[in-house]
C-alpha positions as CSV (number, residue, x, y, z in Angstrom):
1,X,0.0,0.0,0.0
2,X,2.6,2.4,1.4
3,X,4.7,1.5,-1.8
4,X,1.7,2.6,-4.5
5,X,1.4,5.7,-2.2
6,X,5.0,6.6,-3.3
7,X,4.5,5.8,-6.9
8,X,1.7,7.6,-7.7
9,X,2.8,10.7,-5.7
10,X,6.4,10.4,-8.0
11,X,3.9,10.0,-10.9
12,X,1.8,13.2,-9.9
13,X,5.7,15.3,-9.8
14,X,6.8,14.5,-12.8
15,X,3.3,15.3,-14.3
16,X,3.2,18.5,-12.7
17,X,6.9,19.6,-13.7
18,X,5.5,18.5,-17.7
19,X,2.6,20.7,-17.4
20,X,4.8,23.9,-16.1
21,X,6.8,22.8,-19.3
22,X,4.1,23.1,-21.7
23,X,1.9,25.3,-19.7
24,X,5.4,27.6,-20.4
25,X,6.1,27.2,-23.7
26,X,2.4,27.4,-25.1
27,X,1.8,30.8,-23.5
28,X,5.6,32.0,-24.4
29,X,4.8,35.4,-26.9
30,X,8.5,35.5,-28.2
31,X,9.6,38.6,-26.9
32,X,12.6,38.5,-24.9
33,X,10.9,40.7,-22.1
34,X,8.5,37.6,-21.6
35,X,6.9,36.8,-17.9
36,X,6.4,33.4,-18.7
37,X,9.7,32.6,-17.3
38,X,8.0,34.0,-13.8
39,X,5.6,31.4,-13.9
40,X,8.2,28.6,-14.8
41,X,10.9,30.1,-12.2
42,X,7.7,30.2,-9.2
43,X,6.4,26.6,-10.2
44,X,9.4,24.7,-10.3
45,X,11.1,26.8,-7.1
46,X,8.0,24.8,-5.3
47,X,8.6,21.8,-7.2
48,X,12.2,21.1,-6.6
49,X,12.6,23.1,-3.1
50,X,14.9,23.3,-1.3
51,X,17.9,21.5,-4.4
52,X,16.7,24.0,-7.0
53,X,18.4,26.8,-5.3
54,X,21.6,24.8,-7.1
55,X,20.3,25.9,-10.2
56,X,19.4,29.5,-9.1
57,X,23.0,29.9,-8.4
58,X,23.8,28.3,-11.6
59,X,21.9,30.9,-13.9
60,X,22.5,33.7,-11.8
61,X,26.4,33.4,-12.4
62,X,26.2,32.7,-15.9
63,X,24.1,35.5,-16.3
64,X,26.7,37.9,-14.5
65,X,29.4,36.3,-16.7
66,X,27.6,37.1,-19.4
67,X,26.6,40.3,-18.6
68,X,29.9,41.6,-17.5
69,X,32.8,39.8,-19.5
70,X,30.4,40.0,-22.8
71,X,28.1,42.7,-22.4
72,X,25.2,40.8,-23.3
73,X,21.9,39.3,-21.5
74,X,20.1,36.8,-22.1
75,X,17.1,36.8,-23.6
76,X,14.2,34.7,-22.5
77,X,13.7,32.2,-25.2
78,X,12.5,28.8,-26.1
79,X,15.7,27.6,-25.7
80,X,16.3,28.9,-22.6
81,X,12.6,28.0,-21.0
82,X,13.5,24.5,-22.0
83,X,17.0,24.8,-20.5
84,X,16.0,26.2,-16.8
85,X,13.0,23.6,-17.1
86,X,15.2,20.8,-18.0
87,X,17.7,21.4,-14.9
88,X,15.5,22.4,-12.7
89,X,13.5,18.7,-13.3
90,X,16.9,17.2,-13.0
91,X,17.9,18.7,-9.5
92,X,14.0,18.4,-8.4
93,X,14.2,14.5,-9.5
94,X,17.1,13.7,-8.2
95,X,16.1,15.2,-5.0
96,X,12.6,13.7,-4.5
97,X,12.6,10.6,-6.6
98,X,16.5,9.5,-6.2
99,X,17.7,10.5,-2.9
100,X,14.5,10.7,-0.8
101,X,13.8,7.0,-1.9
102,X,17.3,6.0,-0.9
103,X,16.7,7.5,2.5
104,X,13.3,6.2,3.0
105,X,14.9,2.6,2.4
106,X,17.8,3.4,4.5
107,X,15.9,4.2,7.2
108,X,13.6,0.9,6.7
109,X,17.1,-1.1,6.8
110,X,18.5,0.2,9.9
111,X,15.3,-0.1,12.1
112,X,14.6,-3.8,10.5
113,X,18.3,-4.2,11.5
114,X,18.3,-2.5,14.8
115,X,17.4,-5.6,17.2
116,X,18.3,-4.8,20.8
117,X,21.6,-6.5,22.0
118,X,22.0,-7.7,25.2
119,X,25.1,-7.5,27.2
120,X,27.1,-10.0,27.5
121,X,29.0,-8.8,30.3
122,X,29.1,-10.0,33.4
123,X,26.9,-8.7,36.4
């Protein structure tokens, strides 16, 4: 039971983090000054909290390299939707779908494991 819990609620994130993807690109206008990217940025922040602020970091130094070694911005794009998507998912899934399942068994193992010992030293 507890094991179909987890399943369908990995099932139910990776179909949320698909819909901000095409929910994104769909209402994208092509102008660089777009405020699509808000919605993507706010939706996966909640999605892959707290690993996304990896990827946060990321753009925000690339975007000051770019800015100040070669004077250019970047613009919002298709391109660049799919890219910030793309890692964010990657950060979020590793995150909630790779590590926190590793934990969850870990935990499992050492309490299954975790028999009280007796002493075996003499009174």
């Amino acid at each position: 039971m507890k094991r179909t819990v987890l399943i369908a609620l990995k099932i139910a994130w990776v179909i949320a983090c698909v819909v901000v993807l095409v929910v994104t690109l769909a209402k994208f206008d092509g102008k660089p000054t777009s405020d699509i990217g808000d919605f993507e940025a706010w939706t996966m922040l909640v999605l892959s909290f707290p690993a996304e602020w990896l990827v946060v970091a990321l753009f925000v130094g690339v975007a000051a390299v770019a800015e100040h070694s070669f004077r250019t911005v970047i613009p919002t794009s298709y391109g660049y939707l799919s890219i910030l998507w793309l890692l964010w998912f990657i950060v979020g899934y590793l995150q909630w779908l790779v590590s926190l399942s590793w934990v969850i068994r870990w935990v499992k193992q050492r309490r299954s494991s975790n028999v009280p010992k007796t002493s075996s030293r003499p009174v």
